[in-house]
N, CA, C and O of each residue as an XYZ file, in Angstrom:
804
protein
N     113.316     80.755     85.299
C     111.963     81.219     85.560
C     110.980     80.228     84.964
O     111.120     79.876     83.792
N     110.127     79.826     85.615
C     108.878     78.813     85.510
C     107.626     79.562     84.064
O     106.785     80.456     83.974
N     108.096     78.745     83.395
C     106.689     79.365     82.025
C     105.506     78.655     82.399
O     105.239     77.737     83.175
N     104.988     79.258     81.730
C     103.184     79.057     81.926
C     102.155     78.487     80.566
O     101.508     79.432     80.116
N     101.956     77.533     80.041
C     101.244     77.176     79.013
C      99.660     77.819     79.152
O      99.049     77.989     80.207
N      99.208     78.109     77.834
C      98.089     79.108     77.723
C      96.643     78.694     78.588
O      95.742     79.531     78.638
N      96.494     77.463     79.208
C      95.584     76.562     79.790
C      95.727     77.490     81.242
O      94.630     77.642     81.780
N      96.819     78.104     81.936
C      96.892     78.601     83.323
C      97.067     79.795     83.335
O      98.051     80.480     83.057
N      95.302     80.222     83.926
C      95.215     81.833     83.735
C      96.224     82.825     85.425
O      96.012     82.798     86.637
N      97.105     83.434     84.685
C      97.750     83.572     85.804
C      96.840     84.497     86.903
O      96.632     84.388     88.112
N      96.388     85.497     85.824
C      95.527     86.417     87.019
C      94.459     85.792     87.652
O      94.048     86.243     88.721
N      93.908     84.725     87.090
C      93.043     84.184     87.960
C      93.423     84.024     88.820
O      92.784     84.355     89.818
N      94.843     83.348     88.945
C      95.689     82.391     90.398
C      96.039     83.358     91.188
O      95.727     83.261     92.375
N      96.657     84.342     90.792
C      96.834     85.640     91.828
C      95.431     86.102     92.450
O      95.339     86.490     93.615
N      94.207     86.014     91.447
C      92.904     86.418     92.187
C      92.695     85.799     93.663
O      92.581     86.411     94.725
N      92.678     84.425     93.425
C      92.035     83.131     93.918
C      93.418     83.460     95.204
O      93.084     83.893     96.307
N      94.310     83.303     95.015
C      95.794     83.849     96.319
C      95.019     84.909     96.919
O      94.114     84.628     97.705
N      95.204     85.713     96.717
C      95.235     87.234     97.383
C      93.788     87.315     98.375
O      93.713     88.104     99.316
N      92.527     86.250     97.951
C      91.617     86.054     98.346
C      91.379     86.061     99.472
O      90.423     86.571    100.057
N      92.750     85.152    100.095
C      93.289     84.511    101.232
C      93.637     85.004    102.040
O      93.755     84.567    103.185
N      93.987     86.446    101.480
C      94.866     87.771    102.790
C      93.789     88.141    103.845
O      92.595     88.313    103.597
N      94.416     88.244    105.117
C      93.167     88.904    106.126
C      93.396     90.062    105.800
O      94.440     90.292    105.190
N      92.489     91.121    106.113
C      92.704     92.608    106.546
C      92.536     93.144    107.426
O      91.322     93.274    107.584
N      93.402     93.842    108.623
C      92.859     94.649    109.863
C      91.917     95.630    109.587
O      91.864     96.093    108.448
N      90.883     96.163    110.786
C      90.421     97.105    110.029
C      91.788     98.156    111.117
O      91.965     97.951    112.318
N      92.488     99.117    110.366
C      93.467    100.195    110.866
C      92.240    101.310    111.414
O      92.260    102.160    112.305
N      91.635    101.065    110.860
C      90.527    102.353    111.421
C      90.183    102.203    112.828
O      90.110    103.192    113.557
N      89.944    100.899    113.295
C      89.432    100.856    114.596
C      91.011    100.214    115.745
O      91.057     99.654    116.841
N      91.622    100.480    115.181
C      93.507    100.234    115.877
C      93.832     98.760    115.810
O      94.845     98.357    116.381
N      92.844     97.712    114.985
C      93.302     96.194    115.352
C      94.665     95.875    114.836
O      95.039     94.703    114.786
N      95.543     97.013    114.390
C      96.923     96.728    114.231
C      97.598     96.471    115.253
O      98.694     95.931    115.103
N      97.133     96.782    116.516
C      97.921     96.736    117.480
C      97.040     95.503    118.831
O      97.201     95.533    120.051
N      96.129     94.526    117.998
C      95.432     93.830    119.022
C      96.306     92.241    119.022
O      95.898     91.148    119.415
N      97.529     92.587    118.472
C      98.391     91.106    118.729
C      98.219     90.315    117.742
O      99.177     89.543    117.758
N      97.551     90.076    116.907
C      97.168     89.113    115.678
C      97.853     89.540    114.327
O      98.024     90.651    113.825
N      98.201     88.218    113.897
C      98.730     88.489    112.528
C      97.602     88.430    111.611
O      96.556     87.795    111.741
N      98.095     89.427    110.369
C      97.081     89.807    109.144
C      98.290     89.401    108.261
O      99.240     90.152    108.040
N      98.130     87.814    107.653
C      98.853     87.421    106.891
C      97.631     86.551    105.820
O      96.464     86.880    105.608
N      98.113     85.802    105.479
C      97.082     84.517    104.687
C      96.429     83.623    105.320
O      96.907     83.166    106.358
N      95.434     83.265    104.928
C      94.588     82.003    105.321
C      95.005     80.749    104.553
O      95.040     80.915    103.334
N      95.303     79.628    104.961
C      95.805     78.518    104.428
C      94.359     77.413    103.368
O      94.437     76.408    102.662
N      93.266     78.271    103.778
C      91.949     77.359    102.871
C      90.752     78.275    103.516
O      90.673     79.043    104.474
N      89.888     77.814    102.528
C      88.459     78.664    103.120
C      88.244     78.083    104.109
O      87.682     78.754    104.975
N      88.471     77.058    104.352
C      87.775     76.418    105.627
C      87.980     76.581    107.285
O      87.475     76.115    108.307
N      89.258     77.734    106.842
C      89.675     78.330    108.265
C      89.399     80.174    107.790
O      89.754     81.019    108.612
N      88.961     80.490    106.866
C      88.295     81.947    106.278
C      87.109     81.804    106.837
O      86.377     80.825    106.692
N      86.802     83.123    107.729
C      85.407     83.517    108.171
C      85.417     84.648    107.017
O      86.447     85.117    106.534
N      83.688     85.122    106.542
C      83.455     86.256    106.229
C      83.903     87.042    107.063
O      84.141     86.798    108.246
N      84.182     88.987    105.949
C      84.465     89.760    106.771
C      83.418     90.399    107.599
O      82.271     90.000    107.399
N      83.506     90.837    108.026
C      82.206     91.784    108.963
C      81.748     93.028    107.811
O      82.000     93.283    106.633
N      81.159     93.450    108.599
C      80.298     94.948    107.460
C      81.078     95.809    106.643
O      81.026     96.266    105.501
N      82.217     95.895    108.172
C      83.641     97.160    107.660
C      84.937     96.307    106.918
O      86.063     96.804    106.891
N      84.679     95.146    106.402
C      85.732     93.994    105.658
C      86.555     93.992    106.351
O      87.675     93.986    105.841
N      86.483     93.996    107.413
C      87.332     93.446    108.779
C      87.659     91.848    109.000
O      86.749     91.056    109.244
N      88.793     91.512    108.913
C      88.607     89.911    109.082
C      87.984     89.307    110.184
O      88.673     89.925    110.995
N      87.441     88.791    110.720
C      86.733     88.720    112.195
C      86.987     86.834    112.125
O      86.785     86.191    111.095
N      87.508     86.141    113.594
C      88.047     84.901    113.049
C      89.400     85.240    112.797
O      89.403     84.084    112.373
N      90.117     85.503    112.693
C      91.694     86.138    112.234
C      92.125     84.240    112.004
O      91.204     83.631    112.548
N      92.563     83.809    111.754
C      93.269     82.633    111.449
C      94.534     82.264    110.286
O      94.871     81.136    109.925
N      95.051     83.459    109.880
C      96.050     83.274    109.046
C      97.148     82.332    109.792
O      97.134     81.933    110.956
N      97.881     82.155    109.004
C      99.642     81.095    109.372
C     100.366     82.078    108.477
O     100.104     82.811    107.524
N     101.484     81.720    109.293
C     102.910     82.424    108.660
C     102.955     81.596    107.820
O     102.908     82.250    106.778
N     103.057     79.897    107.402
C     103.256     78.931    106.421
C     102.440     79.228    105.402
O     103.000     79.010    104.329
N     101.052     79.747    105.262
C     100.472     79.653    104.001
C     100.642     81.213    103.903
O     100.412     81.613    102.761
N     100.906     81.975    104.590
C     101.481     83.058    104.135
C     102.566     83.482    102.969
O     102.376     84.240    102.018
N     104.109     82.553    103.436
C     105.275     82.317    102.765
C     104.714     81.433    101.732
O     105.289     81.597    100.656
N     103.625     80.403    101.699
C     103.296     80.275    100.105
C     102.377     80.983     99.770
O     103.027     81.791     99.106
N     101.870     81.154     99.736
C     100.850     82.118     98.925
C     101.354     83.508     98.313
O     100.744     84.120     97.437
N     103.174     84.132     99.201
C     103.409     85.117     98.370
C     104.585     84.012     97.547
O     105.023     84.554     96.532
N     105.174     82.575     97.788
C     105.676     82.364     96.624
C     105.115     81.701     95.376
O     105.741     81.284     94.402
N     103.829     81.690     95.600
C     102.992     81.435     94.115
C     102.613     82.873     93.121
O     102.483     83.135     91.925
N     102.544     83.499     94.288
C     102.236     85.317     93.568
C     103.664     85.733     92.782
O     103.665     86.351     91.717
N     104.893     85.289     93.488
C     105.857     85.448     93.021
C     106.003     84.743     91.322
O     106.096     85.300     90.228
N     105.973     83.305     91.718
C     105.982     82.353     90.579
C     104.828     82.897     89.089
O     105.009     82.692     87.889
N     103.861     83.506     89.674
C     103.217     83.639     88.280
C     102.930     85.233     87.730
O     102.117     85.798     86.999
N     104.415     85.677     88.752
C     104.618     86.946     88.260
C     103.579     88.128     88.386
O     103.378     89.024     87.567
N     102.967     87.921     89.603
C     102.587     89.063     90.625
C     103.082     90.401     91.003
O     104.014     90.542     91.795
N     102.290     91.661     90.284
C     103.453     92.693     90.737
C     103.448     93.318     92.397
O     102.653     94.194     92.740
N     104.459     92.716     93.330
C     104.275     93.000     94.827
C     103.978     94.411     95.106
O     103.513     94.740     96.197
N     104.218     95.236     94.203
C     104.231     96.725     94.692
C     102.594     97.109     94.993
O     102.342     98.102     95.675
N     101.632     96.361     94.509
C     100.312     96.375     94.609
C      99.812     95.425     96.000
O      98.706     94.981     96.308
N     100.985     95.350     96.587
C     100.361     94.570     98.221
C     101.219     95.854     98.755
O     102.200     96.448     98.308
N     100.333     96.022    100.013
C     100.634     96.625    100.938
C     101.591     95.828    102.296
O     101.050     95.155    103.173
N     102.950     96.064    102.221
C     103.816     95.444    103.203
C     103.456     95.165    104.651
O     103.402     94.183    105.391
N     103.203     96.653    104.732
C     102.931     97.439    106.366
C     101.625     96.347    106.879
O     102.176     95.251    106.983
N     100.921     96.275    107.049
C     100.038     95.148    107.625
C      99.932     93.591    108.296
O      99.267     92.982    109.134
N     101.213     93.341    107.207
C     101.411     92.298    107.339
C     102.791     91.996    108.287
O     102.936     91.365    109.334
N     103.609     92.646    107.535
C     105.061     92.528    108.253
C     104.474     93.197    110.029
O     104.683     92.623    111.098
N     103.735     94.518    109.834
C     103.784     94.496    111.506
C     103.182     93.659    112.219
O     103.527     93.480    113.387
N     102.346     93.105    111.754
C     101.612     92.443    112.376
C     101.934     91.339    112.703
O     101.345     90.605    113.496
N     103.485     91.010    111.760
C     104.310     89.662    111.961
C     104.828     89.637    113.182
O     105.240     88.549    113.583
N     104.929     90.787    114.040
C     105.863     90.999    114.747
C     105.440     90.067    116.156
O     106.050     89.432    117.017
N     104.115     90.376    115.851
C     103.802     89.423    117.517
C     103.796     87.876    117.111
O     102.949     87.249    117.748
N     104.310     87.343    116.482
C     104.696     86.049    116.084
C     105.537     85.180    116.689
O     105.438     84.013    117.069
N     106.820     86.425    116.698
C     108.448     86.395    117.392
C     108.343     86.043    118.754
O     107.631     86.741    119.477
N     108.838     85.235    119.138
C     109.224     85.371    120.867
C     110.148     85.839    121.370
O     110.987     86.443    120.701
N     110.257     85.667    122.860
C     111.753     86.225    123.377
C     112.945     86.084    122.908
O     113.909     86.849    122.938
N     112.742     84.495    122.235
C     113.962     84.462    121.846
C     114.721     84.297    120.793
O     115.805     83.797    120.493
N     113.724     84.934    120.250
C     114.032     84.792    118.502
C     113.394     84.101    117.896
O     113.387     84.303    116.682
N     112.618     83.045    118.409
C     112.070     82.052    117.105
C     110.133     82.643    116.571
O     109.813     83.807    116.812
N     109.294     81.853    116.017
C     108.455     82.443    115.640
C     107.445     81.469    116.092
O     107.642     80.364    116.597
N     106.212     82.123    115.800
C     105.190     80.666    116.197
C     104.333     80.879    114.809
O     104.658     81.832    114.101
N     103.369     80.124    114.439
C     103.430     80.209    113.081
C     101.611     81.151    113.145
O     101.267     81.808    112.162
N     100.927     81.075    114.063
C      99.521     81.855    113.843
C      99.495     82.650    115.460
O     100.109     82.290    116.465
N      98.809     83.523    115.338
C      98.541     84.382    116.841
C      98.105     83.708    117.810
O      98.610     83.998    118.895
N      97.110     82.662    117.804
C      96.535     82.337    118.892
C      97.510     81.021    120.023
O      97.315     80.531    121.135
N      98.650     80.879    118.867
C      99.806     80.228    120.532
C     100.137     78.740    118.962
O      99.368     78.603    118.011
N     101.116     78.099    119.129
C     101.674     77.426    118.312
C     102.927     76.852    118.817
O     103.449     77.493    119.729
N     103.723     75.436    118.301
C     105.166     75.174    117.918
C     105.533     76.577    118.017
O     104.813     77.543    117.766
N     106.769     76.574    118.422
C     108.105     77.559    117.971
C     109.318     76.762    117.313
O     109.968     75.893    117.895
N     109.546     77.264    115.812
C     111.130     76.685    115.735
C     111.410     76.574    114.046
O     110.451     76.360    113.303
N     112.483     76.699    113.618
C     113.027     76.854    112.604
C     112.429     77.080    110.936
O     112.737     77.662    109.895
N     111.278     76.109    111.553
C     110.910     76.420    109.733
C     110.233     77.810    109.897
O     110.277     78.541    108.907
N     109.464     78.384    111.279
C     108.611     79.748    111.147
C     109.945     80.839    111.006
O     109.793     81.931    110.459
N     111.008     80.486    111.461
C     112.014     81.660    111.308
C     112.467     81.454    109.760
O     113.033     82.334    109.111
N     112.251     80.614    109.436
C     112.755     80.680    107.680
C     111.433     80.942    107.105
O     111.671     81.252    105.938
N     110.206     80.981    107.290
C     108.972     81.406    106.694
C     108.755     83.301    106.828
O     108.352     84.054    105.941
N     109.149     83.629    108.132
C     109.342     85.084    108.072
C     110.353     85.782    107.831
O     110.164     86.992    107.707
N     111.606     85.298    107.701
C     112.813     85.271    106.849
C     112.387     85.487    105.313
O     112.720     86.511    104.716
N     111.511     84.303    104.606
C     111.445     84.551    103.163
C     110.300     85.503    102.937
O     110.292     86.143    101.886
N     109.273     85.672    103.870
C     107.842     86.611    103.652
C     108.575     88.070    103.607
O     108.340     88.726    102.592
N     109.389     88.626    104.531
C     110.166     89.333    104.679
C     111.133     90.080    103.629
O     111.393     91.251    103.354
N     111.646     88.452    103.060
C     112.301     89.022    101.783
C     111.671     89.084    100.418
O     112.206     89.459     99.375
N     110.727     88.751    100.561
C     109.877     88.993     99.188
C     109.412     89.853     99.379
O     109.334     90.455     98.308
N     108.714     90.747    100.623
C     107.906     91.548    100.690
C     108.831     92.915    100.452
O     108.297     93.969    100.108
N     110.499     92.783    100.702
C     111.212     93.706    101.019
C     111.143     94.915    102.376
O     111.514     96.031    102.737
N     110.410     93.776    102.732
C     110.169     94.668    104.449
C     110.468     93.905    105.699
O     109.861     92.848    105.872
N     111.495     94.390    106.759
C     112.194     93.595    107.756
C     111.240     94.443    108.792
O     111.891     94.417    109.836
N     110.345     94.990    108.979
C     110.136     95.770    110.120
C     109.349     94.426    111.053
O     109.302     94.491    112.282
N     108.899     93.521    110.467
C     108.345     92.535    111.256
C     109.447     91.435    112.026
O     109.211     90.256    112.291
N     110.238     91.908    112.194
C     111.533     90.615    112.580
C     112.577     91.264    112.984
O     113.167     92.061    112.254
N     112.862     91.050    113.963
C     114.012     91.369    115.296
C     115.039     90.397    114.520
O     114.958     89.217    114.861
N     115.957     90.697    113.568
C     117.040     89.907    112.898
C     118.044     89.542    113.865
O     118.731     88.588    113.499
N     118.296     89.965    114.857
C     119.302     89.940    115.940
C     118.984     88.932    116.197
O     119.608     87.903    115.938
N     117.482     89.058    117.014
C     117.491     87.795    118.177
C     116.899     86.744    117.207
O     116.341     85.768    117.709
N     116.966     86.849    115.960
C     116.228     85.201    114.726
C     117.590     85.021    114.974
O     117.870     84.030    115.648
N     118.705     85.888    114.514
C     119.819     85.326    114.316
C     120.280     84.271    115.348
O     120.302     83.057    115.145
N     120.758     85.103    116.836
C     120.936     84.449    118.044
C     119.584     82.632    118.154
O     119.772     81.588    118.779
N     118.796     82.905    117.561
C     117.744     81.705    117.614
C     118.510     80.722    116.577
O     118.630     79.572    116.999
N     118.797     80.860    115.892
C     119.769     80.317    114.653
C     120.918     79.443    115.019
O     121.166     78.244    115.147
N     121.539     80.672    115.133
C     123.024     79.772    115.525
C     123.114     79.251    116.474
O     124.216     78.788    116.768
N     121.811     79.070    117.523
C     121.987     78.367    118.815
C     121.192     76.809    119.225
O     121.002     76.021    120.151
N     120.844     77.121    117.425
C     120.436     75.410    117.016
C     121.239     74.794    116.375
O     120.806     73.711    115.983
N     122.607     75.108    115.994
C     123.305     74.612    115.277
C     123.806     73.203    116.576
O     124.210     73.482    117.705
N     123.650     71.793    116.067
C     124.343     71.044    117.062
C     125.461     70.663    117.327
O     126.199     71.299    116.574
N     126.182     69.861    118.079
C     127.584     69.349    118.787
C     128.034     68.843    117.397
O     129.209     68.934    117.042
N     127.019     68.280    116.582
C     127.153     67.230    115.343
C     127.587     68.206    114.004
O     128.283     67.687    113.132
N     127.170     69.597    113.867
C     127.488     70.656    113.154
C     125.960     70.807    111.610
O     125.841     71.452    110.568
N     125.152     69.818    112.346
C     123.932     70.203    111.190
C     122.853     71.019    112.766
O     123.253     71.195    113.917
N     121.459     71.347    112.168
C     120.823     72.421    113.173
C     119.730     71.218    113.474
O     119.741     70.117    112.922
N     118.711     71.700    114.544
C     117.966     70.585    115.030
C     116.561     71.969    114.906
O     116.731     73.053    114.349
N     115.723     71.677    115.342
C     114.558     72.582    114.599
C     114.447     73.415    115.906
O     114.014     74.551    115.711
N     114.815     73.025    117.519
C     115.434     74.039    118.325
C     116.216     73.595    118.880
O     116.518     72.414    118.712
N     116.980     74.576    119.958
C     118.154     74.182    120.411
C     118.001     73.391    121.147
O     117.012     73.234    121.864
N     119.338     72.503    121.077
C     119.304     71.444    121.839
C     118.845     69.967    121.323
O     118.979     68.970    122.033
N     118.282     69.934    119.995
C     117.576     68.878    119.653
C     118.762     68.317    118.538
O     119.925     68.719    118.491
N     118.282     67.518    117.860
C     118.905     66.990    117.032
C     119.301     67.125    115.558
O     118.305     67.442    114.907
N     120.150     67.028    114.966
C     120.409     67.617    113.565
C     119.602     66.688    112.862
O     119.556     65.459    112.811
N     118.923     67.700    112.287
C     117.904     67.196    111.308
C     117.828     68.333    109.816
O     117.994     69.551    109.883
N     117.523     67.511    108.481
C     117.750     68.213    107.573
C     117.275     69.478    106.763
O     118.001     70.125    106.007
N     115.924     69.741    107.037
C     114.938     70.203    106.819
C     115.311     71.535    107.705
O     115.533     72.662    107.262
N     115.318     71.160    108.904
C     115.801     72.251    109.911
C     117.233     72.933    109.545
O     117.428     74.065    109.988
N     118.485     72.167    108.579
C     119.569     72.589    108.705
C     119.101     73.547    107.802
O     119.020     74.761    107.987
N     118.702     72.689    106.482
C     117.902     74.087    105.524
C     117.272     75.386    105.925
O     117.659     76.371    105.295
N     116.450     75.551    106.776
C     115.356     76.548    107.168
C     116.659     77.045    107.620
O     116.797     78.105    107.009
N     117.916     76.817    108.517
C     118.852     77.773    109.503
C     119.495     78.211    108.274
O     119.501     79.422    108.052
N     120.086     77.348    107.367
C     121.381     78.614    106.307
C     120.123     79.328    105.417
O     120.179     80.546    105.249
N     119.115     78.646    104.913
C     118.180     79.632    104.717
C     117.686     80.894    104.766
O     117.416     81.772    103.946
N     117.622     80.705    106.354
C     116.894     82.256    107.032
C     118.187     83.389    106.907
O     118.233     84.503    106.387
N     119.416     82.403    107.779
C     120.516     83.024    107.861
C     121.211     83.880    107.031
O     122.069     84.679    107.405
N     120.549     83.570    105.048
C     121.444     83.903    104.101
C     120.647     84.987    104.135
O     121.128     86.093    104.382
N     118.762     84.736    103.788
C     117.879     85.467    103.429
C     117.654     87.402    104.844
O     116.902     88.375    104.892
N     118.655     86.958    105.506
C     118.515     87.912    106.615
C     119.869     88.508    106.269
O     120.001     89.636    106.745
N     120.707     88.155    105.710
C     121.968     89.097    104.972
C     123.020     88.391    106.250
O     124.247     88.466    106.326
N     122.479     88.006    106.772
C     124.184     87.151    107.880
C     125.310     86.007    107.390
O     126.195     85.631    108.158
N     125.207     85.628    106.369
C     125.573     84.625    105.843
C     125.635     84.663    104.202
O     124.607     84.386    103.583
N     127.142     85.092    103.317
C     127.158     85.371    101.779
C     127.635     84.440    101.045
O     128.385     83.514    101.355
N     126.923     84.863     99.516
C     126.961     83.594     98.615
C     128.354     82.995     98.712
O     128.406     82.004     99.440
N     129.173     83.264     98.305
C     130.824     82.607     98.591
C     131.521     82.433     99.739
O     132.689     82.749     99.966
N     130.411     81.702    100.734
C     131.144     81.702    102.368
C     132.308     81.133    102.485
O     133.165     81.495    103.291
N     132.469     79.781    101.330
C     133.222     78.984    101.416
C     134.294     79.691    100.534
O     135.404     79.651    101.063
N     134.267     80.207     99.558
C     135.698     81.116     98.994
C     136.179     81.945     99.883
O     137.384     82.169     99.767
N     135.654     82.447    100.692
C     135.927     83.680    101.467
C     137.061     83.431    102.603
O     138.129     83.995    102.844
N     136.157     82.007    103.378
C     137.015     81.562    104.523
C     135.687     81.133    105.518
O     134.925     82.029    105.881
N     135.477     79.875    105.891
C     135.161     79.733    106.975
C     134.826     80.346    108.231
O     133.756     80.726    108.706
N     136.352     80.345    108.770
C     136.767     81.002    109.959
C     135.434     82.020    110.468
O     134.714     81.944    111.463
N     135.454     82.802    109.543
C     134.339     84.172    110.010
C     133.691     84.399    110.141
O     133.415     85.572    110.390
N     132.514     83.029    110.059
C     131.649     83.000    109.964
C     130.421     82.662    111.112
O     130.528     81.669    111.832
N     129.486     83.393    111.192
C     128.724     83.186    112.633
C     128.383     81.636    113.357
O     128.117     81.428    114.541
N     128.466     80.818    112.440
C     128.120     79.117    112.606
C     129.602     78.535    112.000
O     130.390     79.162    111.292
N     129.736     77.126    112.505
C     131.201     76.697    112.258
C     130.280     75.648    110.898
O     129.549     74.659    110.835
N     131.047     76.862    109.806
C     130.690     75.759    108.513
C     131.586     74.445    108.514
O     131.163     73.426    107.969
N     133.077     74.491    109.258
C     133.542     73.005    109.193
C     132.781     71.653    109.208
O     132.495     70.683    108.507
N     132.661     72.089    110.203
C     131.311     71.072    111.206
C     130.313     70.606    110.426
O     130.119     69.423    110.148
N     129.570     71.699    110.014
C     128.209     71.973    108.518
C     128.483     70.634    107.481
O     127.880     69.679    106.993
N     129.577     71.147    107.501
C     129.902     70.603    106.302
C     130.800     69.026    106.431
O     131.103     68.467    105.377
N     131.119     68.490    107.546
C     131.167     67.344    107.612
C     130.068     66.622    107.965
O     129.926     65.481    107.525
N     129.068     67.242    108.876
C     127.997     66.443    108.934
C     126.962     66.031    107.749
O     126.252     65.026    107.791
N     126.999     67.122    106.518
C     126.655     67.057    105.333
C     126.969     65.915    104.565
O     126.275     65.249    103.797
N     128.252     65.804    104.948
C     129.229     64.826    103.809
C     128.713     63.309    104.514
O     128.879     62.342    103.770
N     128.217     63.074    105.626
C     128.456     61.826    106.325
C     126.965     61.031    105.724
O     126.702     59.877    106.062
């Protein structure tokens, strides 16, 4: 665990984070107008809220989302004082058909690092209701390449960053356990052989 010398006020940093969260207003149904209510990555994409502290402008990312709750994490933020439900549902229109994620509402990239960003938002938040684990999964193992590392989507090329984000998401979604390799290979949803020679090369 990361200590803190007396110079770094933690609650400030959690202040100055949390700053960043949009809020729907639930009162008028914008839970259900397609947009994610996650974090804003800088003021400079933060509009004021409207009268009713409605975010208006919506511009959060799933990326400064997944950091902003792992700095809350790091300086020992108690999560039970965020509200899950807002965010995780609202994650949901993120997902595409086919499992992967796009990283803000208004249209984006799709591909590996957003499925390992709502993978870890997910698991910090302790709430899966925003993520179809099936079809992340099926998005997963169907980037794994001919070469046995993952490419950031299918079909592309093994690249490292991307192999990370796939055993990543994969572990953080409960498909994939700490002792894969004591256990046995064989059973496993991705051919760790493969994984693991392309690793070694």
């Amino acid at each position: 665990m990361m200590t803190f010398g007396p110079q770094i006020n933690k609650g400030a940093v959690a202040e100055w984070i949390l700053s960043f969260l949009a809020h729907p207003g639930v009162e008028h149904g914008m839970m259900n107008s397609g947009e994610f209510y996650g974090f804003h990555g800088s003021k400079s994409s933060q509009f004021r809220p409207n009268l009713d502290a409605v975010s208006v402008h919506n511009g959060s990312h799933l990326a400064s989302t997944y950091c902003a709750l792992a700095i809350l994490k790091i300086v020992g933020y108690d999560f039970s004082l965020i509200d899950p439900k807002p965010l995780a549902m609202s994650m949901k229109y993120l997902q595409r058909h086919d499992g992967s994620f796009i990283p803000i509402h208004i249209g984006a990239e799709a591909d590996l690092r957003f499925v390992y960003c709502a993978a870890a938002i997910s698991y910090m938040l302790d709430d899966w209701s925003g993520v179809d684990k099936e079809k992340a999964k099926d998005y997963v193992t169907n980037c794994q390449s001919y070469d046995g590392g993952f490419g950031l989507n299918p079909g592309l090329e093994s690249h490292g960053g991307g192999t990370y984000c796939a055993i990543a998401s994969l572990r953080l979604m409960g498909f994939l356990e700490d002792n894969l390799l004591v256990k046995g290979a064989s059973s496993s949803i991705i051919n760790v052989a493969l994984l693991l020679d392309w690793i070694a090369k």
